[in-house]
ROFI-308374 format. One record per residue (C-alpha): residue number from 1; z, y, x; residue in three letters. Coordinates in steps of 0.5 Angstrom, whole numbers, padded with zeros to 4 digits. Each point is the difference from the previous one (the first is absolute). Example, Ala and Ser with C-alpha at 12.3 -4.5 7.8 and 13.67 -1.06 7.14 Angstrom:
! residues 2
  nr    zz    yy    xx rest
   1  0016 -0009  0025  ALA
   2 -0002  0007  0002  SER
//
This chain:
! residues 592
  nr    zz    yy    xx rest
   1  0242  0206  0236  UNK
   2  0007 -0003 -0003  UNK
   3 -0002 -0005 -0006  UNK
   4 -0004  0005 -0005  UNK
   5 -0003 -0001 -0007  UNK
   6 -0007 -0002  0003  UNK
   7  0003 -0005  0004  UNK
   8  0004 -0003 -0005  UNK
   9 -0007  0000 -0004  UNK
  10 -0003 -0004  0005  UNK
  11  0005 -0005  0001  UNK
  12  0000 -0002 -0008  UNK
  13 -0007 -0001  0001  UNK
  14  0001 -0004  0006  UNK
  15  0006 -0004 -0004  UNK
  16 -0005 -0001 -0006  UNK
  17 -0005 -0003  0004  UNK
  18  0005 -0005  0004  UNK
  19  0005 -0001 -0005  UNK
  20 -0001  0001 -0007  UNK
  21  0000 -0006 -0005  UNK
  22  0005 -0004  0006  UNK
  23  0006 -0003 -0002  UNK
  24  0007  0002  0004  UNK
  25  0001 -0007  0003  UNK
  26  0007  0002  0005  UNK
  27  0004  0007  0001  UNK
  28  0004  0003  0006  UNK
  29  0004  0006  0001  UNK
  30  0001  0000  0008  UNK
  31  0003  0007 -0001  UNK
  32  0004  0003 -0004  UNK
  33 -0006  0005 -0002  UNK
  34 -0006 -0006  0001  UNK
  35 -0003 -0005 -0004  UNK
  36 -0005 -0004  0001  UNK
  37 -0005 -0004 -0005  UNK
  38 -0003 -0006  0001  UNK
  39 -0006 -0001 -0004  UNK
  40 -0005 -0006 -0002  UNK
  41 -0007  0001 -0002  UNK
  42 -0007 -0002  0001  UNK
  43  0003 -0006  0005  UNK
  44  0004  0004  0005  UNK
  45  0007  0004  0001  UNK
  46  0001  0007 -0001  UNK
  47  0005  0004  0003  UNK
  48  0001  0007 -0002  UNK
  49  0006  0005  0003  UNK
  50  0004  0005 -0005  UNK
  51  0004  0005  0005  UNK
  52  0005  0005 -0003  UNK
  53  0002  0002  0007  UNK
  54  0002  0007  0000  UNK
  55 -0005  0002  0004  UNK
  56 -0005 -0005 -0001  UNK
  57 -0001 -0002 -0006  UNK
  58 -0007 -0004 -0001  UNK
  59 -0004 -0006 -0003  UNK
  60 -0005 -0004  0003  UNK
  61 -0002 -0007  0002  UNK
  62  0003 -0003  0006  UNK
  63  0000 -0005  0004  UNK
  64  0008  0000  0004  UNK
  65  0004 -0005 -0001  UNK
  66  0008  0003  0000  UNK
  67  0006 -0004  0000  UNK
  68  0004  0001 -0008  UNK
  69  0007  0000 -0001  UNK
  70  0004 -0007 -0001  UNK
  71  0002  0002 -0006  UNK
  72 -0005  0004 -0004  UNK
  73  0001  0006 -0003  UNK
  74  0002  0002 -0007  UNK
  75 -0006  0004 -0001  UNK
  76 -0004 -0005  0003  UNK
  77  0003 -0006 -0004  UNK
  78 -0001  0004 -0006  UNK
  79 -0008  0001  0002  UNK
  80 -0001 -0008  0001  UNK
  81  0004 -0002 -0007  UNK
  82 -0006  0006 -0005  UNK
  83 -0006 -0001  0006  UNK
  84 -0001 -0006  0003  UNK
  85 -0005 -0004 -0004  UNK
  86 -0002  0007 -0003  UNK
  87 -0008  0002  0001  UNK
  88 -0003  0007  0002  UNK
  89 -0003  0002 -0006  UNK
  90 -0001  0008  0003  UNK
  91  0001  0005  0006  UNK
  92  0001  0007 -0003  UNK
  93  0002  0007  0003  UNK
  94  0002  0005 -0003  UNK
  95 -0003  0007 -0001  UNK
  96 -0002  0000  0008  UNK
  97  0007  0000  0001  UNK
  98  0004 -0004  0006  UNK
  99  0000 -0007 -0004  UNK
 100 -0002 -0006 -0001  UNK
 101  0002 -0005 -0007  UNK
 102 -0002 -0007  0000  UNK
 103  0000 -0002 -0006  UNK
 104  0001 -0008 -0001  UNK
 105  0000 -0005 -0006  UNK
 106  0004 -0006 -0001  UNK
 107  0005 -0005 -0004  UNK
 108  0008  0003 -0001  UNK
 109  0006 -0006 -0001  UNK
 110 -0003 -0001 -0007  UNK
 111 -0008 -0001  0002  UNK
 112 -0002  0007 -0004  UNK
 113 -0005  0004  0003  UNK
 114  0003  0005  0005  UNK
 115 -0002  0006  0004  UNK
 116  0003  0004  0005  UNK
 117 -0002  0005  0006  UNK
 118  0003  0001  0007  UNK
 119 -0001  0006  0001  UNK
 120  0000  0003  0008  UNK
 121  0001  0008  0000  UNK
 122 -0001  0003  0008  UNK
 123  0003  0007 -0001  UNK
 124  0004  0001  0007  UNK
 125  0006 -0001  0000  UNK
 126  0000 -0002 -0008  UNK
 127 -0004 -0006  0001  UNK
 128  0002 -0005 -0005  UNK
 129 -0003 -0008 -0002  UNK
 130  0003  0000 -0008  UNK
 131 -0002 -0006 -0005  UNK
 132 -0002  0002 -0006  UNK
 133  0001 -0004 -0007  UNK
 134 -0007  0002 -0003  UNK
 135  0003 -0002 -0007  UNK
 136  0005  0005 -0001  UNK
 137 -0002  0004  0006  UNK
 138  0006 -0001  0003  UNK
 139  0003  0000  0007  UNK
 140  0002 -0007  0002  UNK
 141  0003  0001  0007  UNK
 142 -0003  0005  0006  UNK
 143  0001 -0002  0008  UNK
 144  0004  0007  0000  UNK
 145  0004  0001 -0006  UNK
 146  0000  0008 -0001  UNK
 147  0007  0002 -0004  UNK
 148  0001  0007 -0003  UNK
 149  0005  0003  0005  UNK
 150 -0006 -0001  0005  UNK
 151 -0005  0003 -0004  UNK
 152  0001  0004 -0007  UNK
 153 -0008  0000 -0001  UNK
 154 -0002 -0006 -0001  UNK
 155  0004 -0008  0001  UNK
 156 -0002 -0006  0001  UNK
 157  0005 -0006 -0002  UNK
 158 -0001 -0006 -0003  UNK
 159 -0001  0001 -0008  UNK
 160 -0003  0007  0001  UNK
 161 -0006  0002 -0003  UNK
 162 -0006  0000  0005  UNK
 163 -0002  0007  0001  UNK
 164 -0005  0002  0005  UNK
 165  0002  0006  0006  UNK
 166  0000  0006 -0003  UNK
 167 -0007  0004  0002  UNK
 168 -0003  0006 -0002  UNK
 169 -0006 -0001  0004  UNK
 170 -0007  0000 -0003  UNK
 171 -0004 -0007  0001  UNK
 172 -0006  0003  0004  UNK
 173 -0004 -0005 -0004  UNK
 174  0000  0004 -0006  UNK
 175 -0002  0007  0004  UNK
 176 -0007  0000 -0004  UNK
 177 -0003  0006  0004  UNK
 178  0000  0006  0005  UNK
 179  0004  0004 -0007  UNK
 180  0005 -0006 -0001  UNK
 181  0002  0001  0007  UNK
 182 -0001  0007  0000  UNK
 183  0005  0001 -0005  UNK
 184  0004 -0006  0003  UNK
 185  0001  0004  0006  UNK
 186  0001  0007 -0002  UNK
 187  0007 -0003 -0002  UNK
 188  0002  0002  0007  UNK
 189  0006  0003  0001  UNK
 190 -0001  0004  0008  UNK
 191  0000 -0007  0003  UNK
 192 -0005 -0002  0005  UNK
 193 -0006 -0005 -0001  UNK
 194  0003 -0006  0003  UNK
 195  0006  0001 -0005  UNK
 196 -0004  0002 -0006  UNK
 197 -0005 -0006  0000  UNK
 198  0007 -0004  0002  UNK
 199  0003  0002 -0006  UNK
 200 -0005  0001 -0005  UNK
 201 -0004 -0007  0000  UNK
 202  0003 -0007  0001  UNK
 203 -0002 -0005  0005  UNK
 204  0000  0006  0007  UNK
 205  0004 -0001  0005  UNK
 206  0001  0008  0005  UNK
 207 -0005 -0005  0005  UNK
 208 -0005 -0001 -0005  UNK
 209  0001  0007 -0003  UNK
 210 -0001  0003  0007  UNK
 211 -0007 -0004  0001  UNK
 212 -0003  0002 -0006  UNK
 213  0001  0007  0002  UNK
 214 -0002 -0001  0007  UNK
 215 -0006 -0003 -0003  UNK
 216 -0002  0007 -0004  UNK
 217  0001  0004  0006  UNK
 218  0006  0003 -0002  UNK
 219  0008  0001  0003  UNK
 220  0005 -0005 -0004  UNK
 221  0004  0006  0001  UNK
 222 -0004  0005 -0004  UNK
 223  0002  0002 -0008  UNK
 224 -0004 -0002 -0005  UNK
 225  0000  0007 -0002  UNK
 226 -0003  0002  0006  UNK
 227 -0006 -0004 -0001  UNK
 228 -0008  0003 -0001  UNK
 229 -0003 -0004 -0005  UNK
 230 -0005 -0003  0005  UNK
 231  0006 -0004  0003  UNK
 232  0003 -0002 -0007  UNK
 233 -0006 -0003 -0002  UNK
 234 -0001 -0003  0008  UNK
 235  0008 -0002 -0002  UNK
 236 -0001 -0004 -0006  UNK
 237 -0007 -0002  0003  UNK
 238  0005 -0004  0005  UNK
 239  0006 -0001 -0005  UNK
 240 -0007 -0004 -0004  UNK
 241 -0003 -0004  0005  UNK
 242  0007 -0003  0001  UNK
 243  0001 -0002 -0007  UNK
 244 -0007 -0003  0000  UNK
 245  0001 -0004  0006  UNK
 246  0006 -0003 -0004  UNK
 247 -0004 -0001 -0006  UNK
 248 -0005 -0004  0004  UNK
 249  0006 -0003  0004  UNK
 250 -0004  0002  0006  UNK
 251  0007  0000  0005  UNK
 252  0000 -0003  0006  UNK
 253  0007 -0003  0003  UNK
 254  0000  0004  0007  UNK
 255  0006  0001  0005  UNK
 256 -0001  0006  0006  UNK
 257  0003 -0001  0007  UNK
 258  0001  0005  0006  UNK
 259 -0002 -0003  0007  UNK
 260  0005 -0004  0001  UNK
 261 -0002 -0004 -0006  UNK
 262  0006  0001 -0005  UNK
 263  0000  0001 -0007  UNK
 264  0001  0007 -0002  UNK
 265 -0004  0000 -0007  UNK
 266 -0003 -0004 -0006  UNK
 267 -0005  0002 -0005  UNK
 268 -0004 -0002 -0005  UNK
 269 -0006  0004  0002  UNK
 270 -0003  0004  0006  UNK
 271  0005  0006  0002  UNK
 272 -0003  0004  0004  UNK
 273  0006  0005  0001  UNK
 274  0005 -0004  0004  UNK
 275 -0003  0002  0006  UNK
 276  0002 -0008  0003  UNK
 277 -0005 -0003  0005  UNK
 278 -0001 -0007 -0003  UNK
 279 -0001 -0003 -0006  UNK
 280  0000 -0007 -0002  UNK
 281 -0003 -0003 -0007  UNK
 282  0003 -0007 -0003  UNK
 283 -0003 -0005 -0005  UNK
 284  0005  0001 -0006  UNK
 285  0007  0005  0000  UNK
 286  0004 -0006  0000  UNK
 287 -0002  0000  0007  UNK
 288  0001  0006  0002  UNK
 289  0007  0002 -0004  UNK
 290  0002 -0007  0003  UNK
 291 -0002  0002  0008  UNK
 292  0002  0008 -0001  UNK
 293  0007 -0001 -0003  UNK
 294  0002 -0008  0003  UNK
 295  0004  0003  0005  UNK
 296  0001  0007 -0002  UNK
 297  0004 -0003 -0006  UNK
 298  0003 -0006  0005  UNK
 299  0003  0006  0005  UNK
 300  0002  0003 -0006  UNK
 301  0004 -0006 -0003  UNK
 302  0003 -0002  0008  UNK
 303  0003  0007  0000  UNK
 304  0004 -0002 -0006  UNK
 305  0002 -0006  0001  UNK
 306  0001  0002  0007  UNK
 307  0005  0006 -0002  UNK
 308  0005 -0004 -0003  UNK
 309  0000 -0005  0005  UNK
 310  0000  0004  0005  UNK
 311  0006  0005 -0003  UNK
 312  0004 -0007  0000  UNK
 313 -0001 -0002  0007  UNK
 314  0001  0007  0003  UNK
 315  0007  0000 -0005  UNK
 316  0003 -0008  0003  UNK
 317 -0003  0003  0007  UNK
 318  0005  0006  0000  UNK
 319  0006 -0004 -0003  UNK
 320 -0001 -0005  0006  UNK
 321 -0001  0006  0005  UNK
 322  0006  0004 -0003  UNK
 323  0005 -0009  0000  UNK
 324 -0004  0000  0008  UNK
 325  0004  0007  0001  UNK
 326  0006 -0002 -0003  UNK
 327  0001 -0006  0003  UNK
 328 -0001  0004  0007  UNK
 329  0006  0004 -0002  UNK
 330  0004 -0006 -0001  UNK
 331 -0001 -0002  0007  UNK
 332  0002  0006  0002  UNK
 333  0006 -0001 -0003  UNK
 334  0001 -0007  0002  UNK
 335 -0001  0002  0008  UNK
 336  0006  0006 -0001  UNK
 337  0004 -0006 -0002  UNK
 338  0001 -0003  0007  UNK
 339  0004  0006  0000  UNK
 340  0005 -0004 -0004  UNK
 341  0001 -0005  0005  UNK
 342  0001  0004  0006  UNK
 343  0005  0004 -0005  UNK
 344  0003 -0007 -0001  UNK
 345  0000 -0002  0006  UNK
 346  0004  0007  0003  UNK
 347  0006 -0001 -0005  UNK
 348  0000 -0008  0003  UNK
 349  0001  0003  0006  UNK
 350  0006  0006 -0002  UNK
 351  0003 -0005 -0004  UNK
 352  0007  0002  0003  UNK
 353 -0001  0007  0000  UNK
 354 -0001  0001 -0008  UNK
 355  0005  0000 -0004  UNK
 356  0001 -0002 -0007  UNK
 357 -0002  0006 -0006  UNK
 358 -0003  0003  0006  UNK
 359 -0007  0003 -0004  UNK
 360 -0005  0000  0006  UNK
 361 -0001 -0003  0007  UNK
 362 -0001  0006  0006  UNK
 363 -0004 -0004  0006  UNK
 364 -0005  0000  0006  UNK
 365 -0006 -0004 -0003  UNK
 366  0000 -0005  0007  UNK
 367 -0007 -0004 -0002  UNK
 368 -0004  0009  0001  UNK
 369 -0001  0002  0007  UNK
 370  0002  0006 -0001  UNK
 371  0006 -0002 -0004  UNK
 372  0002  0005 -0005  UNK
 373  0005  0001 -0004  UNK
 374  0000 -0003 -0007  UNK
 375  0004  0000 -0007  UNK
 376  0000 -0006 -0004  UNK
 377  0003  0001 -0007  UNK
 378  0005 -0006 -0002  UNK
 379  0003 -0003 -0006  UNK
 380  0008  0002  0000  UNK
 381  0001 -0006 -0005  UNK
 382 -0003 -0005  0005  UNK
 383  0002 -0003  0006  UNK
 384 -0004  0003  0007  UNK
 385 -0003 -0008  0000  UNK
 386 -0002  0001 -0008  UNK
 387 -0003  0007  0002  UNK
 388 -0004 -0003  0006  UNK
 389 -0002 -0007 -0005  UNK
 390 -0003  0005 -0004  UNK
 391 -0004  0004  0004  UNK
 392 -0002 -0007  0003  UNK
 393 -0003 -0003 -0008  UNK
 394 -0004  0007  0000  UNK
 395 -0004 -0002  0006  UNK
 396 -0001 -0007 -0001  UNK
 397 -0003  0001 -0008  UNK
 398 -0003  0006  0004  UNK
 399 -0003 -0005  0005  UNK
 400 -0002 -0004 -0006  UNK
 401 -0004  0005 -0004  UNK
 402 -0003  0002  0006  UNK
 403 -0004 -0007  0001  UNK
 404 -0002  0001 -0007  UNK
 405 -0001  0008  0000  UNK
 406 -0006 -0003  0005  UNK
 407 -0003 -0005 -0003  UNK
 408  0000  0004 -0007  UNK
 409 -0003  0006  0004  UNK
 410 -0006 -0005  0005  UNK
 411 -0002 -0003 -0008  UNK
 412  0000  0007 -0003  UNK
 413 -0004  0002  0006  UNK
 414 -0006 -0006 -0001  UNK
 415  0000  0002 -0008  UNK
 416 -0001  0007  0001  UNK
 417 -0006 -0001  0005  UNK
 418 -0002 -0006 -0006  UNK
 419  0000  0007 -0005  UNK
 420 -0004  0004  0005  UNK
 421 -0006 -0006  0001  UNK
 422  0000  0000 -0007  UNK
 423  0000  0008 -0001  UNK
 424 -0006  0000  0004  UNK
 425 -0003 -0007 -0003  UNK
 426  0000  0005 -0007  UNK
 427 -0003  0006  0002  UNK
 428 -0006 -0004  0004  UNK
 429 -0001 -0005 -0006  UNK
 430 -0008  0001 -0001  UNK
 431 -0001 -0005 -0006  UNK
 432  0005 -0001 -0007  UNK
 433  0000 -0006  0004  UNK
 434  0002  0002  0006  UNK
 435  0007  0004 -0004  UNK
 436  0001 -0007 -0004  UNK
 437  0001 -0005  0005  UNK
 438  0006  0005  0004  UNK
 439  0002  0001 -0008  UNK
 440  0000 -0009  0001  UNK
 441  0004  0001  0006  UNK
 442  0005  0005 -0002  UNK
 443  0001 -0004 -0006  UNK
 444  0001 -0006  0005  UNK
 445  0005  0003  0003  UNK
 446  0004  0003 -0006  UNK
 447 -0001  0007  0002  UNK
 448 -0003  0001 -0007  UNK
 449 -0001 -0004 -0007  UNK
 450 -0005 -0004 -0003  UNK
 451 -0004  0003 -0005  UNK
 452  0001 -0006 -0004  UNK
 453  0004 -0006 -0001  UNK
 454 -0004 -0007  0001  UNK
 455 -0002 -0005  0006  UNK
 456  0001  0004  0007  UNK
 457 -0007  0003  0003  UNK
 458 -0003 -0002  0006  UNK
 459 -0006  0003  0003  UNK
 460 -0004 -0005  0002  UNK
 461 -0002 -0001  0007  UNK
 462 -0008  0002 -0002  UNK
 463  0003  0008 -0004  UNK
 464  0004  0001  0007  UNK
 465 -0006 -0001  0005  UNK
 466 -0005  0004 -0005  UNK
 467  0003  0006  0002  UNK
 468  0002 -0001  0007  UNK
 469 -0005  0005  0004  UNK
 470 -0005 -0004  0004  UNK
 471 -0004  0004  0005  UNK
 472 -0006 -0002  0007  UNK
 473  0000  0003  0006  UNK
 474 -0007  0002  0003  UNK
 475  0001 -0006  0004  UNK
 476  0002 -0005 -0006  UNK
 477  0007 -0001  0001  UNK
 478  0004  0000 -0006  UNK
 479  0005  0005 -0002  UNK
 480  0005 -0002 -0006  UNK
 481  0004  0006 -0003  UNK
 482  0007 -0001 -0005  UNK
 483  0001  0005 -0005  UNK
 484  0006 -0003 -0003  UNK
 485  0006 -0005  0003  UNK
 486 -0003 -0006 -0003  UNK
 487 -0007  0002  0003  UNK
 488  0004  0002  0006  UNK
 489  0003 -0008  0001  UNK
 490 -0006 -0002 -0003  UNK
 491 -0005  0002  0006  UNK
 492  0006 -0001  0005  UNK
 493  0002 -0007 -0002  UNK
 494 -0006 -0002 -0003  UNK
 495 -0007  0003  0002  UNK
 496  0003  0001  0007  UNK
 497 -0001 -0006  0006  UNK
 498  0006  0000  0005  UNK
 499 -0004  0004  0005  UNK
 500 -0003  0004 -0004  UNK
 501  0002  0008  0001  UNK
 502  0005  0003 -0004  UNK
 503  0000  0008 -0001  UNK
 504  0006  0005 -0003  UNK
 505  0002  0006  0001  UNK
 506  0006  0001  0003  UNK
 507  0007  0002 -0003  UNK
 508 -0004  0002 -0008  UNK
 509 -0001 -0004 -0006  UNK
 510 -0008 -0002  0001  UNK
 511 -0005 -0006 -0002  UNK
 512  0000 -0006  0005  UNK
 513 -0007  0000  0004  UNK
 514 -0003 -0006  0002  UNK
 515 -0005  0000  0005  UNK
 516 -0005 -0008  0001  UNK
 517  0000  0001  0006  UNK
 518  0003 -0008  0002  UNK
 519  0002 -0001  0007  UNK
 520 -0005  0005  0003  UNK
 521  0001  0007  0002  UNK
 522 -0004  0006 -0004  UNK
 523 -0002  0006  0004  UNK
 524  0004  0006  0000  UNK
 525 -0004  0003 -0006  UNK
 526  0001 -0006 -0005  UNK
 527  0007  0002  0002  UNK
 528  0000  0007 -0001  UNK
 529 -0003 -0001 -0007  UNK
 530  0004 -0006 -0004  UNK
 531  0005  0004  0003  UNK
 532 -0002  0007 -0004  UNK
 533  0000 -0004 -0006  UNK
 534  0007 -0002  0001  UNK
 535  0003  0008  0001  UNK
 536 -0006  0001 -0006  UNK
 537  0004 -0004 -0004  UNK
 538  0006  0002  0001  UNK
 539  0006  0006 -0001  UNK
 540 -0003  0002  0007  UNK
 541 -0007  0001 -0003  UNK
 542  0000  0008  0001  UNK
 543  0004  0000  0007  UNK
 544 -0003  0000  0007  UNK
 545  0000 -0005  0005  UNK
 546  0004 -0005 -0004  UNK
 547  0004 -0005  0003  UNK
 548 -0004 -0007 -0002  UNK
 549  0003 -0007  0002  UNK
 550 -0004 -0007  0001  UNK
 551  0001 -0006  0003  UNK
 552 -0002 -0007 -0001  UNK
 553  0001 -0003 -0007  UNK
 554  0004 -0007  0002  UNK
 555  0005  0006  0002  UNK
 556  0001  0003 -0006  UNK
 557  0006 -0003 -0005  UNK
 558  0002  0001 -0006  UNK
 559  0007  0003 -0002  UNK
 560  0005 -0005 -0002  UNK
 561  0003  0001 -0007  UNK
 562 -0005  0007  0000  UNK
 563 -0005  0002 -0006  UNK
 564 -0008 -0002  0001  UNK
 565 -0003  0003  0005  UNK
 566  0006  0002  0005  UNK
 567 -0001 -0003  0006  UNK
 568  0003  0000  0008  UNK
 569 -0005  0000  0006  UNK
 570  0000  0001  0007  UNK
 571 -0004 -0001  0006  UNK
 572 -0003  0006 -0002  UNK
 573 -0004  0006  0003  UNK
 574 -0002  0007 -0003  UNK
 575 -0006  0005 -0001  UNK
 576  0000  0006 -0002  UNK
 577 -0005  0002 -0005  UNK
 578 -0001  0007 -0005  UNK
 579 -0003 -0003 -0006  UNK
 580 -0007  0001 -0002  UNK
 581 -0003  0000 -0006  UNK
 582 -0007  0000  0002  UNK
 583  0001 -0006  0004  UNK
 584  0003 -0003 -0007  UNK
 585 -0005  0002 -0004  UNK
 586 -0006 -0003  0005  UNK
 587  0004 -0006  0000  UNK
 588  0000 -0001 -0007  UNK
 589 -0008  0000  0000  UNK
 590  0000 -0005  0004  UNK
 591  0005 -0004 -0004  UNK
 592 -0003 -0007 -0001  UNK
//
């Protein structure tokens, strides 16, 4: 069940128990479409999460610490200047509808009185967090400002009168009795069930609609002209209970789960035709919207970051892959140019044959065994000595620019493999952390821009060795796994001991894989499974028998003048391994 008006009911109830007369202490925008609210009150710190997420949107209590922006955002400053300082003096929701308004008091510049609503509308992708001056009722400013030329209907600017969604729906708690919702229902225009009570009454999602037919016996697909007058009775009956239930405030925040345990729906009451194996009940709805969407909204928020990040890269990655391809076609003429020297050294030795004004040398070329015939065009206005001089400047700038065609193609050659790591690192990134830190790298190496100007960053030490991946055999030896360049230099050069085992896949972009094993020398299996974990990690990760290599750590070195994690090794031998996520999956429950 998506975020539906009886939700929403249960939420406000819960708000006004937790926050109702607190006053707003701190303000954060972590995301262009989230706020956070830090309230005191009664001795102790609230904070409340305001999502207009297109996808999730929601209200609750939490208790996330995210990482804010260096410099705030406009909408977020404009929040602190009219709120901090400011006490919630009430917690509204309007007709059932998707919203939620808190209504706050305090003192304007000149020590007046004032008061102003923050209002949150979760509607989809419509989903918006406006503040609301409660004198004139007009729009301060909204976290996403809605011009005409995106919505004829209804705008949201600064200035504005505030008008709530458009909504033609009937409150269901003004339905008075089985003829009021009769009369409601007869409205119907040939939809089904579902999409009747959907349309008709506020505060139903096409889950909860489903339900309350379920629980009258009758298919949501049906037309409510169908229906004998028993099962419209046994219909309001139904549609009754639920609006008692919200009226008592008799919800319960409850999650189903299928068998492997993930989250698949919420509700505020038991459903009984999801059909979902498992069920779990939380102490409050802040709890259980902040488990059921964490990492919904955390994958949904790395996918996005990760887009441009990734189209970015991939467009550099092909640049240097379309320079490495030129580069090797320079060379290719730079090797044809040893020609010249040959065509030099044949007028040299037929120089008493070539008469001035003569326009071409016809010569057997002595330095081919099979010495063919050749023809070398000459200048006429130049002597044969000057003809046999430039032929010889050719190969000699020729021999130059081959020395530096060489060395531009072995550089290109080690930034398009750093490109490929760092498109595998993005694609593997599990965490908005994990994305960060290859964005601090790539910032690092000048591949992209800061996204502000101030004091160069640095993750600390602490933040790289939070994301690097720790695992234990059954034995108790520890597996270390980088998941980016700096993981990768981090456990290599610095978890690593000199005779500790060092694993990689052979000729991909891949993590570095540490094994603890010191100077001992660990069984096959132990072998076997760290090298799994390295072609899991890996661009090999869907191949068969992949090649892996590993040697001692002390005989893995860093690439001079390379990016982090770019490294040489040697004295090395090879596993082949298929990658297996079963044993991947066994080892993070092991993981210490």
């Amino acid at each position: 069940m998506p975020l539906d008006g009886s939700m929403v009911l249960a939420l406000k109830t819960e708000l006004e128990k937790e926050v109702l007369n607190h006053r707003i202490d701190k303000i954060h925008q972590p995301e262009a479409d989230e706020i956070i609210v830090i309230t005191r009150g009664q001795g102790q710190n609230k904070k409340i999460l305001l999502s207009a997420h297109s996808k999730y949107p929601r209200i609750h209590i939490t208790n996330l610490t995210k990482t804010n922006p260096a410099t705030p955002p406009m909408f977020c400053m404009l929040l602190r200047k009219h709120l901090i300082g400011n006490r919630i003096i009430g917690i509204y929701q309007p007709s059932l509808e998707r919203i939620i308004e808190l209504e706050m008091e305090g003192t304007d510049e000149l020590n007046q009185l004032s008061k102003k609503r923050l209002i949150i509308e979760m509607m989809g992708k419509h989903s918006n967090i406006i503040l609301v001056d409660n004198q004139n009722q007009n729009i301060m400013d909204s976290i996403k400002r809605i011009p005409i030329h995106i919505s004829s209907k209804r705008q949201i600017l600064p200035g504005l009168p505030y008008q709530y969604p458009p909504s033609d729906k009937l409150n269901p708690f003004g339905v008075r009795d089985f003829s009021e919702w009769l009369h409601a229902m007869q409205s119907s225009q040939g939809r089904s069930l579902e999409k009747d009570l959907l349309t008709i009454f506020a505060g139903i999602s096409p889950s909860l609609a489903k339900e309350l037919c379920y629980k009258a016996s009758l298919d949501s697909e049906r037309l409510f002209n169908t229906l004998m007058d028993n099962e419209k009775e046994a219909l309001y009956l139904s549609f009754a209970k639920w609006v008692g239930l919200l009226q008592q405030k008799n919800l319960i925040p409850i999650t189903y789960q299928n068998d492997s345990g993930h989250y698949q729906d919420i509700a505020s009451f038991p459903m009984e035709h999801v059909g979902y194996p498992h069920h779990l009940v939380f102490d409050t709805f802040s709890q259980m919207l902040e488990e059921y969407y964490r990492i919904r909204d955390e994958h949904q928020r790395l996918q996005q970051k990760s887009q441009d990040l990734r189209k970015n890269m991939t467009i550099k990655r092909n640049r240097t892959a379309q320079r490495l391809q030129n580069l090797n076609n320079d060379l290719e003429k730079a090797r044809k140019a040893s020609e010249d020297k040959i065509k030099a050294d044949l007028i040299m030795s037929n120089l008493h044959h070539i008469q001035q004004g003569q326009d071409f040398l016809e010569t057997y070329n002595y330095f081919d065994e099979k010495q063919p015939l050749i023809k070398i065009p000459l200048n006429k206005a130049k002597t044969p000595a000057q003809n046999a001089q430039k032929f010889y400047k050719r190969y000699q700038k020729s021999k130059k620019a081959n020395i530096e065609i060489k060395r531009q193609i072995k550089k290109t050659h080690r930034e398009l493999e750093y490109l490929d790591q760092v498109l595998l690192f993005i694609e593997q990134a599990e965490s908005l952390q994990d994305l960060e830190e290859v964005r601090h790298e790539l910032v690092e190496a000048g591949y992209i821009k800061r996204k502000s100007v101030g004091k160069k960053s640095k993750l600390s030490g602490k933040t790289q060795e939070s994301g690097i991946l720790h695992f234990q055999t059954e034995e108790g030896i520890d597996l270390y796994v980088g998941k980016n360049n700096y993981q990768n230099e981090k456990v290599t050069f610095g978890i690593a001991g000199k005779n500790d085992l060092w694993f990689h896949v052979k000729d991909f972009p891949g993590s570095h894989v540490i094994l603890k094993s010191g100077q001992k020398d660990p069984s096959d299996e132990i072998l076997k499974t760290a090298a799994i974990l390295a072609a899991y990690y890996s661009k090999g990760k869907m191949g068969q028998n992949v090649a892996v290599d590993y040697t001692r750590c002390r005989h893995v070195r860093k690439q001079r003048g390379n990016q982090p994690g770019m490294v040489i090794y040697d004295h090395h031998q090879t596993l082949y391994v298929t990658p297996d996520e079963s044993i991947i999956d066994q080892l993070k429950k092991q993981r210490p």
